[in-house]
Structure formats: C-alpha cells, structure tokens
ROPA-969717 format. One record per residue (C-alpha): residue in three letters; x, y, z. Coordinates in pm, whole numbers, padded with zeros to 5 digits, always signed. Last residue first. Example, Ala and Ser with C-alpha at 12.3 -4.5 7.8 and 13.67 -1.06 7.14 Angstrom:
# residues 2
ser+01367-00106+00714;ala+01230-00450+00780;
# end
This chain:
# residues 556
unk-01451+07572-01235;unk-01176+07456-01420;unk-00887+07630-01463;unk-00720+07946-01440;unk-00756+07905-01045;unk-00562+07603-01052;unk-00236+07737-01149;unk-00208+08054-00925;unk-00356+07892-00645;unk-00111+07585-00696;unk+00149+07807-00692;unk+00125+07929-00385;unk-00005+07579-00234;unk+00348+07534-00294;unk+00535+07760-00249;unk+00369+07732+00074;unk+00463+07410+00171;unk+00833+07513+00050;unk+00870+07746+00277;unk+00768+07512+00563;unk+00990+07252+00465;unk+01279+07370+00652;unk+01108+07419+00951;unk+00984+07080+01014;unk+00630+07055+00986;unk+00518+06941+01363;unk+00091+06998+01266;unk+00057+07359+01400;unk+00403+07471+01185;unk+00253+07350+00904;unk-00057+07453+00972;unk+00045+07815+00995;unk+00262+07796+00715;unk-00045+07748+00479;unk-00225+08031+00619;unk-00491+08002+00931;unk-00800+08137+00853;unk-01004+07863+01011;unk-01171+07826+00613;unk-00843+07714+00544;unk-00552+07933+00373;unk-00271+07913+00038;unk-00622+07858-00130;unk-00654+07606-00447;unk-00981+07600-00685;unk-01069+07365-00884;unk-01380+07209-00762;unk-01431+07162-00358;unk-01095+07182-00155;unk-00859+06943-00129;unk-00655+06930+00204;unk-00886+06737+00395;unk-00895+06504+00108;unk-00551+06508+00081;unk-00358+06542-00202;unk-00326+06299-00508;unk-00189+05966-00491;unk+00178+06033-00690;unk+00352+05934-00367;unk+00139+05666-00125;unk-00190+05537-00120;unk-00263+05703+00243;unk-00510+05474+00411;unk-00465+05769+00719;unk-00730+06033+00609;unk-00963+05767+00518;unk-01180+05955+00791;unk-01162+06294+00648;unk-01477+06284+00464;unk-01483+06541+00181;unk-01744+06785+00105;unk-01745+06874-00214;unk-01675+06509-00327;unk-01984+06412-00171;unk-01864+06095-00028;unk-02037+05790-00185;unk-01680+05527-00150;unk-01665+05575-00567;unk-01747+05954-00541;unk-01449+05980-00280;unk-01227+05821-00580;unk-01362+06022-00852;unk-01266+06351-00691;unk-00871+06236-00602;unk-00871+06160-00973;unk-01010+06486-01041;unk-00759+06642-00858;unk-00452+06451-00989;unk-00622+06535-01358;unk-00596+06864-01274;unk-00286+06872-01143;unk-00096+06689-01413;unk-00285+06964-01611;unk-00093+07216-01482;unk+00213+07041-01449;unk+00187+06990-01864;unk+00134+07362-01869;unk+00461+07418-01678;unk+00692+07244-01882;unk+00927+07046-01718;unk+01298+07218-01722;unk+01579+07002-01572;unk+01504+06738-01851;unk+01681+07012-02114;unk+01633+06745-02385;unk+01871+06777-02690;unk+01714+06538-02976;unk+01880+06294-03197;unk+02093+06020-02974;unk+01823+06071-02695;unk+02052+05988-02379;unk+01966+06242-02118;unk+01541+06199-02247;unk+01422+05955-01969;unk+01374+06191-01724;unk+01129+06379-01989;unk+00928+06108-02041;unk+00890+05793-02260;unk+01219+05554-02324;unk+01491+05578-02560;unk+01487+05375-02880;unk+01847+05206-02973;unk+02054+05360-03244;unk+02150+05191-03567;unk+01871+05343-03856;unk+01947+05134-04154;unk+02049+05292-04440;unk+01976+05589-04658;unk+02103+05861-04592;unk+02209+06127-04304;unk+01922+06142-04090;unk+01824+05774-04102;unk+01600+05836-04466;unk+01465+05444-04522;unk+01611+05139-04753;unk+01726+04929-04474;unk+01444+04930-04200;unk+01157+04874-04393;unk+00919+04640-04195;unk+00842+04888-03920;unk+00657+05095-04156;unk+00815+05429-04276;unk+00787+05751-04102;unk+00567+06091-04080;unk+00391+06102-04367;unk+00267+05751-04361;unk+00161+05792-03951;unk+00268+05539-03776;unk+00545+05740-03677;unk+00277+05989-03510;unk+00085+05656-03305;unk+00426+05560-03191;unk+00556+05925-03038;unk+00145+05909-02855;unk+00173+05575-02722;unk+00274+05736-02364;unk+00056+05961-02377;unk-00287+05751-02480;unk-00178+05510-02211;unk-00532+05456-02156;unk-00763+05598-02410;unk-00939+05271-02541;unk-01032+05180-02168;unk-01195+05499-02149;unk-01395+05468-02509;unk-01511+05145-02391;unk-01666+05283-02063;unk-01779+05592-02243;unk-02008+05339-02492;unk-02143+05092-02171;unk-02225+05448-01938;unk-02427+05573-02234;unk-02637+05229-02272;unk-02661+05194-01936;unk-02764+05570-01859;unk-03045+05540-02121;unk-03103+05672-02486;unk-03292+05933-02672;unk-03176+06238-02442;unk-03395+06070-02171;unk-03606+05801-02046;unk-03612+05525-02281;unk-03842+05295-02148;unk-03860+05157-01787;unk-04138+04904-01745;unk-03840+04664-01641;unk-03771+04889-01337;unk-04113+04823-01211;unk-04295+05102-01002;unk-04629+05004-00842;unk-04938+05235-00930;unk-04991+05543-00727;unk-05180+05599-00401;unk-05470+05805-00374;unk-05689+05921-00059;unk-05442+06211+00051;unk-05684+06358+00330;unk-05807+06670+00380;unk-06163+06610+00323;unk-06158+06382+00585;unk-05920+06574+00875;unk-06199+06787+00820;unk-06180+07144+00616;unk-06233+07522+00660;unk-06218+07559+01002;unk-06290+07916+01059;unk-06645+07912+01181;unk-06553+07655+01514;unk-06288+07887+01632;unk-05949+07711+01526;unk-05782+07485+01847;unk-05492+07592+02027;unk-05228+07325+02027;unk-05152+07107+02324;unk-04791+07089+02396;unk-04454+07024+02209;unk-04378+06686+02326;unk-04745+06562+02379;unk-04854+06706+02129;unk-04611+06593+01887;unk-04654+06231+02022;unk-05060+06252+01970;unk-04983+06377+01588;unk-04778+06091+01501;unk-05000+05827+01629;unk-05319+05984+01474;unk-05090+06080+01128;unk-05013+05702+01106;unk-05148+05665+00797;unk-05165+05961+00658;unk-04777+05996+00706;unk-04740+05693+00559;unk-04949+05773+00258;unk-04730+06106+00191;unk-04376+05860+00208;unk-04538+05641-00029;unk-04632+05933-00264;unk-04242+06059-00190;unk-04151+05703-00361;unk-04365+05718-00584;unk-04291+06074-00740;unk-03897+05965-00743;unk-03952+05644-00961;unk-03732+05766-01243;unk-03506+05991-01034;unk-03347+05684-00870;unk-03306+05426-01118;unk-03166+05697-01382;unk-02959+05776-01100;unk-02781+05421-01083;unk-02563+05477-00779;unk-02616+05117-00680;unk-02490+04952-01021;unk-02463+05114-01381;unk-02334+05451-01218;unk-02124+05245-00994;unk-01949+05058-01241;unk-01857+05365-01445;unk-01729+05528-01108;unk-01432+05266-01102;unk-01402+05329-01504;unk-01319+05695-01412;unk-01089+05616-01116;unk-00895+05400-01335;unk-00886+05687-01657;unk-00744+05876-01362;unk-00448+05672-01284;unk-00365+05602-01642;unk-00354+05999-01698;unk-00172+05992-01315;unk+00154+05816-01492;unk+00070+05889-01848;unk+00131+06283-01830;unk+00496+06228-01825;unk+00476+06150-02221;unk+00311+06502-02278;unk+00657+06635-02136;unk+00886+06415-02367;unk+00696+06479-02671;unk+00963+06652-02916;unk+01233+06342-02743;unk+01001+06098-02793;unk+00869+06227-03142;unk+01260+06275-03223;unk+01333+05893-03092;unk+01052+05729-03251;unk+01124+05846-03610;unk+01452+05693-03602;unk+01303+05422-03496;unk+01051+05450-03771;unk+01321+05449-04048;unk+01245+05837-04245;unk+01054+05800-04548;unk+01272+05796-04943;unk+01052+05932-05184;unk+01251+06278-05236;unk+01614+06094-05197;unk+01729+06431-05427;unk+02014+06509-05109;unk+01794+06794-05032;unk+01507+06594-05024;unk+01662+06385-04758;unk+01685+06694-04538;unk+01303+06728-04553;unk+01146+06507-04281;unk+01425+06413-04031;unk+01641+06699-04007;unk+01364+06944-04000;unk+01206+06738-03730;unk+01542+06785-03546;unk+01635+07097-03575;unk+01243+07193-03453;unk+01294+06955-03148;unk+01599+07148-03060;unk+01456+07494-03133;unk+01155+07351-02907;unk+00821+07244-03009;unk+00551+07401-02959;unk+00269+07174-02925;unk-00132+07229-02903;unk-00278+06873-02822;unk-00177+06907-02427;unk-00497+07234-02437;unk-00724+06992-02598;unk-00654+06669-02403;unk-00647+06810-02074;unk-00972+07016-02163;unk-01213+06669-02285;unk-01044+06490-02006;unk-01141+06731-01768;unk-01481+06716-01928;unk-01518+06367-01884;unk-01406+06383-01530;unk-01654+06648-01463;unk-02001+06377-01626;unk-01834+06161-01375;unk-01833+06346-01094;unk-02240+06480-01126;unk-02349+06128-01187;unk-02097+06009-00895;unk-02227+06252-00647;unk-02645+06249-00800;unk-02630+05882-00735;unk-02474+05873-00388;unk-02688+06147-00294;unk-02996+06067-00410;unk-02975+05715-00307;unk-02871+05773+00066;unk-03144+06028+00081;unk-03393+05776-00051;unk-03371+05545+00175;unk-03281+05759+00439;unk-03641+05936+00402;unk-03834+05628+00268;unk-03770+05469+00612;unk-04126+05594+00747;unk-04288+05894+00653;unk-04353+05998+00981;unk-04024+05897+01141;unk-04120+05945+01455;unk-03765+06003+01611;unk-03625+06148+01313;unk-03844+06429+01188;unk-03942+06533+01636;unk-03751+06833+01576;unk-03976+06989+01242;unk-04258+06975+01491;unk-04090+07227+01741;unk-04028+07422+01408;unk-04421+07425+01335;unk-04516+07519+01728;unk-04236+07815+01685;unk-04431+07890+01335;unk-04770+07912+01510;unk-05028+07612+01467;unk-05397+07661+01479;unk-05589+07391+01545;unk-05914+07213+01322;unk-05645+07140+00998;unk-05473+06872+01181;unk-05403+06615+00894;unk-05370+06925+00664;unk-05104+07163+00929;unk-04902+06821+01011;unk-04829+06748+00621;unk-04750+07108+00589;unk-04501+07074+00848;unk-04408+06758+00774;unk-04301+06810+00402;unk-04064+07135+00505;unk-03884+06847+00752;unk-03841+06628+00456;unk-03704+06935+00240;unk-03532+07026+00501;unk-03327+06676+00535;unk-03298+06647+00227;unk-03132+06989+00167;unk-02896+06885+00464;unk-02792+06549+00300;unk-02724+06754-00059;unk-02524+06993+00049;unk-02542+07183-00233;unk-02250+07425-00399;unk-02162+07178-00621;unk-02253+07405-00960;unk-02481+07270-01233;unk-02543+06925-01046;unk-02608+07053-00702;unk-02796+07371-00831;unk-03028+07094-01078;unk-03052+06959-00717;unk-03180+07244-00569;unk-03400+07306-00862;unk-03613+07010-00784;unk-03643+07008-00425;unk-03761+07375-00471;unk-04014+07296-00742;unk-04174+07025-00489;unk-04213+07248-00206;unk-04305+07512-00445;unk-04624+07302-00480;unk-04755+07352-00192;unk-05103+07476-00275;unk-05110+07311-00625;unk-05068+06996-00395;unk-05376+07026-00229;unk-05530+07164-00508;unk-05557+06849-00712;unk-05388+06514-00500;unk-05341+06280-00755;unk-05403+06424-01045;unk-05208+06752-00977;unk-04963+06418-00813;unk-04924+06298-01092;unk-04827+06562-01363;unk-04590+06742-01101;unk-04414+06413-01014;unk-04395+06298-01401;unk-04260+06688-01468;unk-04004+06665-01193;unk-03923+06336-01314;unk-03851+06486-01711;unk-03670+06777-01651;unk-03419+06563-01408;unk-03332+06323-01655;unk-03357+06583-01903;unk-03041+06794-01718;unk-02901+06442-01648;unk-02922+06280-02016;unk-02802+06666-02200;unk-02491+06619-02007;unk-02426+06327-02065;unk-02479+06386-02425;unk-02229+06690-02405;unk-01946+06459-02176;unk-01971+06231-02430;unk-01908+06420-02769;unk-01657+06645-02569;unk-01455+06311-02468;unk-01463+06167-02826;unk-01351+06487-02990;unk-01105+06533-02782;unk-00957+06148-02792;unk-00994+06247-03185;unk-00839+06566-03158;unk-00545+06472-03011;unk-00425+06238-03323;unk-00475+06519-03517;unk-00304+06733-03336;unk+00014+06511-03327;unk+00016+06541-03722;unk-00047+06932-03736;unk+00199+06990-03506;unk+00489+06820-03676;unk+00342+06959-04004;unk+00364+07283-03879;unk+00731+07200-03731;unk+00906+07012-04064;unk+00730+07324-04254;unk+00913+07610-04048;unk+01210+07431-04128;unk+01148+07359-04490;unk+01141+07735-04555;unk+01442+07805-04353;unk+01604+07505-04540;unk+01481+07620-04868;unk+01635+07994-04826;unk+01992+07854-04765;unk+01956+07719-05064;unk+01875+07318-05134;unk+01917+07068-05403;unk+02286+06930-05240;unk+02647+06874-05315;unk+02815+06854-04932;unk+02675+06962-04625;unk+02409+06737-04414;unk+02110+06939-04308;unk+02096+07169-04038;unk+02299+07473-04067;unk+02312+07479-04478;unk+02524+07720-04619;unk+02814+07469-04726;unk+02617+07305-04940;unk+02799+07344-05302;unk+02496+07349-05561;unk+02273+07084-05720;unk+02092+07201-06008;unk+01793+07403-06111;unk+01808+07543-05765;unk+01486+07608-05565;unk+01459+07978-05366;unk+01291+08068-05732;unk+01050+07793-05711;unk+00907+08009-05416;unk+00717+07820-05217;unk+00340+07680-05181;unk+00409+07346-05117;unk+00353+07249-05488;unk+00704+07462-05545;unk+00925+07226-05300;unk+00806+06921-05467;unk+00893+07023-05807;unk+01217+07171-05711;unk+01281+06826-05542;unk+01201+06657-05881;unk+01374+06868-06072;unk+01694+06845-05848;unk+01793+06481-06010;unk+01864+06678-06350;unk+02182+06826-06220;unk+02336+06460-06300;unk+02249+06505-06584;unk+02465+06834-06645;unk+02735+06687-06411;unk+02807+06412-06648;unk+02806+06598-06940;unk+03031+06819-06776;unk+03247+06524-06748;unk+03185+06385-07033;unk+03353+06735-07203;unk+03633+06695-06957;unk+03700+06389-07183;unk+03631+06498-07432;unk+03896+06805-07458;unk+04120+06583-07255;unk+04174+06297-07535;unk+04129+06606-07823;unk+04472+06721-07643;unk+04628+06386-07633;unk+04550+06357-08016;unk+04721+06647-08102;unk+05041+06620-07919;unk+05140+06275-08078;unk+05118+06419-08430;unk+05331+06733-08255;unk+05609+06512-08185;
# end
C-alpha cells in the first residue's frame, strides 16, 4: 500500500510545483507595466513585481491585476492631465491662428492709417506750403479721430465728418475772402449753409458713406477675430468632472493594469467619453457656426465696397478735389452766404494781408489709379489678408462639434477606425458594442460611459455663448453699414428668430450689458412699458442681471 502512496504524493508535489511555476511566469507580464509606470515619473515602488488580488481598485476592473491602490490614484490624475493636455493642443492651434490674424490686422489698419495721414501731410506741405501748415490741426484732428474710432468705438463717425467738413469751410471761407472780417457767430452762420451749397461738391457724402462703412466693418472684423482668438483660449482650458475623470482613467490606463500595455482604446469607445467630457464645449457650435457666417459675410465686404485700403489710400485727393471745388465756385458760394447771413464788415485797407489771388489753392494732384496701388501696409494688402483669414474661417467651422473626433484621432488617445476588434473597450479587448451619442450636453442622458448632469450647463461656456451671440449680432449691422455702436432700429421687426442674438435696440455698444437705458428706466420698467406680462418680468431682469455680471468681465 505504501508503494502506491509514494508515487501519488511526488504526483501532487509537482504538480503544485507547475503550478507555482506557472504563476511565477506568469508574474513576469507586470514588468512591462512596472516599466511603463516608472518612465512616467512614478514611484516603481507603488508598482508590483507581480500581479496581486484587485480588490482595492475603485475604477478599474477587479480581479488579478499589475496595479496598487497607489497606481490607480497616480494613473488617475494622469488619464486627466493628459486629457487636457490633448484637447489643448488642438485649441491652441485655432488660437494661435486667430491671435496671428487679428495682430497683423491690426498692425495693417494702425499703418494704414499712419501711412495716408503722412501721404496727405507730405502733399499737400507741397501743395499748398503755409497755407496748410496754418491749419494743419484740421487735418491731424480728422486723423486721430478715427484712429479713436478704431482703438475704442466711442466716434460717431457721420457727425465727426460732418464737422470736420464744416471746420474745412470756415477756413476755406476766411482765405477766399481774406479782405472782410468774419466774427465766430458770422463763421457758425456759414457752417449752416454746408449742405445746401455744397461747396465742395458731392465729395462730402461720397466720402462719408465710404469712411464709415469701411472703417465699421474694418474695425468689426479685426473684434470678431479677437473674440475668436479669447473664446477659443479660455473654452481650451478643461476641467473635467469626477465623472469624466473616472472615465478617462478607465479608458487610458486600466488596460495596463490587466498587462494589455500596447493595446489603444476602440475609437468609439473613445468618442463617447470625449463627448460626454466635452459636452458643454460641444453646445458652443450652434452660434460658433453662426458667427464664423457673419465673419465670412463681412470678409466679402472688406474685399468689395467697404474696401478701406481703397478708401484711405486716395484720401489726400479726394479732400484736394473737394479744396479745388470750393475755389472754384468760392464767387457763387460766397455771394449766397452773404446774402443769407448778411454783408460782412470789410478789413481796413492796411490790414489785409493777402488777395483772394495770393490766397488761392493753385495745385491739383495727379489722378488716383487703384492699379498703381503697391503694397501699402504691414508688408501685404487687405486682399491678400482678407483671402488667408477667409480660409482659415471656413477651416474653423464646426470646430466644437468635431472637437471629441479630432482627440480620438489622436494616436495616444484611441485607435484608428479600422481596428475595432483587437482594441482596450473598457473591460478588454474586444470590440467596442455601444452606439455613439450625439454632441451637446442635451444629448448626454444616454452616454453608456460617462454620467452627464445635463441640468447643469457650465457657466463659462454661457459666457462665451454670449459673446460670440454679441459679436455675431455686431458683424451683421457692419454687413448692412450700420455703425455697430450705434445701432439702427429699423430692422427691428425682420426678427431671425430664437438663437438670433438680442436686439439691436437692446444691444449696447462693445461688451458691456446694463440692467437700464440711457432714459433711466430699469429693465422691469420697460417691460412693464412695452405689455411684458407679469410673470416674465422677473425673469427679464434676471436676466439682463446676469448678463451685466457676465459681460462686464469681458471684452472691452
């Protein structure tokens, strides 16, 4: 009995020696992840040698696994940097490409401007000599109110025409009539008679409805691009929820845990965290699309009729034609003014100290030709800018809502589309089964691997849902040739609908929101003036309540 017992004991002797054989290589497979784990900068102590029981991990699947309860923390706080890191990255490039614009833009105008207030200054000091040396802050202050238009808004631009025209004809009157004396009241009576004589002929309204067209839209669209330059930086910094958090962790290191260290997450898998992670920079697409519209509407005009580069270029001709017509008809002109405002008093013979002769603008300037037109400013010209930023717009719409695709895409984040069996689907490796969800937070009940509270939008996204909304509203009184700063009421009723925009009686200039009108009445006020029912009276003024607190932290 005891030759049979023998053997049977040596039987289990090796055979539970194979089996610790067994689970000695099999330990090996946690080298690799250890390995991995250390050359992020952790602890290899945190790493077992071998894998361990895994009932202390929260997130990742239980069972035999390479990872402590000190990995997973670790590897949770990496899943969410690297998270952040990828979706800034793909931020920073539409950043990048908006600041880059908006800055040479920028630098055009400002030169634009530099440069034809020096071509008028150079030509007409050898045009006209001391004449214009006299009044040559006339000149200056055309110039820096419209550098003050473009710099802040706070211009009217038709009314600054109009006195700088009106300015013009007093002095104008004073050298073609140089034997009378003229009093200030005499002057202003002068200053009235600007539009029925029209001493400078049309070039007044031509050039009025020019300047301020072009100078509007130049002046919008160089503020759209930096909105879009801000939106995009301030959206690009995430922080994702604990949810979000569980469930990058989940998808980006839990497979190392099981030893499957080369294995990438299936890209629909993928798609649903960054959906459900991105779900409020996803509702940012509806008046994002809208406003990239607006923006390319503008585009057009800037390279048609509002072309300021077209207007600022030939600026000292056109006021030199404006200075000849006066000459010209300064007899006819004159004898009207007389007769409405009276005879003037004429200079005692020993103080008039020039003739209508030697008075006179004698010089006219060469014809302008657009084709003649080099380079003007900042080393290129509007067309050429407008024709890049154009092409970059169209390239950024629906930016948001490809955003959770363009992160898969990414080789660190996901596999490619084509390798849907052999990829990490949260609990191995297999094919990922679920369907995608859709964009947006309302679309986020259902997302299989991410909870959504879709009661809760976040409020920085609604700030800069605003601002775009604002700009948008901006762009599209710039693309009728409404100062934006002053907004024409009289489309007031071709509402566009929800999701429009507010008013344009109700928008006021830049970014700033008051809960009351320039009237003084509050926000309730007109509510209750214009039929508001009740009800909705406290909620108008929640409203504009909050927009004041939003808004004014933004742009200015």
């Amino acid at each position: 009995m005891a030759r049979f017992v023998l053997p049977a004991l040596l039987c289990t002797l090796a055979a539970l020696s194979a089996a610790l054989l067994a689970a000695e290589l099999k330990s090996k497979s946690c080298s690799e992840v250890r390995r991995l784990y250390v050359s992020k900068g952790f602890d290899k102590n945190d790493a077992p040698t071998h894998e361990i029981n895994g009932d202390h991990l929260k997130i990742c699947p239980q069972g035999y696994t390479c990872c402590s309860q000190e990995m997973e923390e670790k590897y949770s706080l990496q899943s969410k940097d690297d998270f952040k890191s990828v979706v800034s990255e793909q931020c920073n490039h539409l950043q990048a490409v908006f600041a880059s614009r908006y800055k040479k833009f920028d630098e055009f105008f400002k030169e634009l401007l530099e440069n034809a207030e020096k071509s008028l200054n150079d030509m007409f000091v050898k045009t006209y000599g001391h004449l214009y040396m006299q009044n040559s802050e006339l000149f200056k202050d055309l110039f820096e109110e419209l550098k003050r238009y473009y710099v802040a808004g706070n211009v009217n631009l038709e009314e600054m025409l109009n006195d700088f025209w009106a300015r013009l004809l007093e002095r104008m009157f004073r050298l073609v009539n140089s034997q009378y004396h003229f009093t200030d009241d005499y002057l202003e009576c002068v200053s009235k008679y600007t539009e029925q004589l029209k001493p400078f002929g049309d070039v007044p309204r031509k050039l009025k409805l020019q300047v301020t067209r072009a100078f509007v839209a130049a002046r919008t669209f160089a503020q759209g691009l930096a909105v879009a330059r801000d939106v995009v930086s301030k959206v690009s910094v995430v922080n994702p929820t604990a949810q979000c958090t569980h469930a990058l962790l989940k998808m980006i290191y839990c497979s190392h845990c099981q030893g499957l260290v080369t294995v990438k997450p299936c890209y629909n898998y993928c798609s649903n965290i960054m959906r459900g992670c991105l779900a409020n920079q996803g509702d940012l697409d509806f008046e994002w699309n809208n406003f990239i519209d607006a923006m390319l509407m503008v585009a057009e005009r800037l390279e048609g009729p509002f072309n300021i580069e077209s207007v600022m270029d030939p600026i000292d001709v056109k006021i030199s034609d404006a200075i000849m017509n006066m000459q010209e008809n300064s007899v006819q002109v004159s004898q009207k003014v007389f007769q409405g405002c009276g005879p003037p008093k004429p200079l005692p013979a020993g103080r008039i100290s020039r003739s209508i002769s030697e008075s006179a603008f004698s010089a006219r300037f060469r014809p302008f030709h657009p084709e003649e037109r080099p380079t003007t400013a900042a080393g290129t010209s509007l067309d050429r800018l407008v024709t890049d930023v154009k092409e970059k717009l169209k390239q950024a719409k629906k930016f948001w809502s490809s955003l959770p695709s363009n992160v898969c895409n990414d080789e660190r984040m996901a596999a490619g589309n084509g390798n849907e069996d052999d990829c990490w689907n949260g609990k191995g490796k297999s094919r990922y089964l679920f369907a995608v969800t859709g964009n947006g937070l309302a679309n986020q009940g259902n997302n299989p691997e991410v909870q959504v509270d879709t009661s809760k939008p976040d409020i920085l996204i609604l700030r800069q849902i605003m601002a775009l909304r604002v700009m948008t509203s901006k762009m599209k009184n710039a693309y009728n040739g409404n100062d934006v700063d002053f907004f024409d009421i009289s489309d007031e009723s071709s509402g566009e609908g929800s999701g429009s925009g507010c008013e344009y009686q109700q928008c006021p200039s830049e970014f700033e929101y008051n809960a009351t009108d320039h009237s003084g009445k509050s926000a309730n006020d007109k509510a209750s003036s214009a039929g508001v029912p009740a009800g909705a009276r406290p909620y108008l003024l929640t409203v504009f309540c909050i927009l004041a607190l939003v808004m004014q932290r933004e742009w200015r």
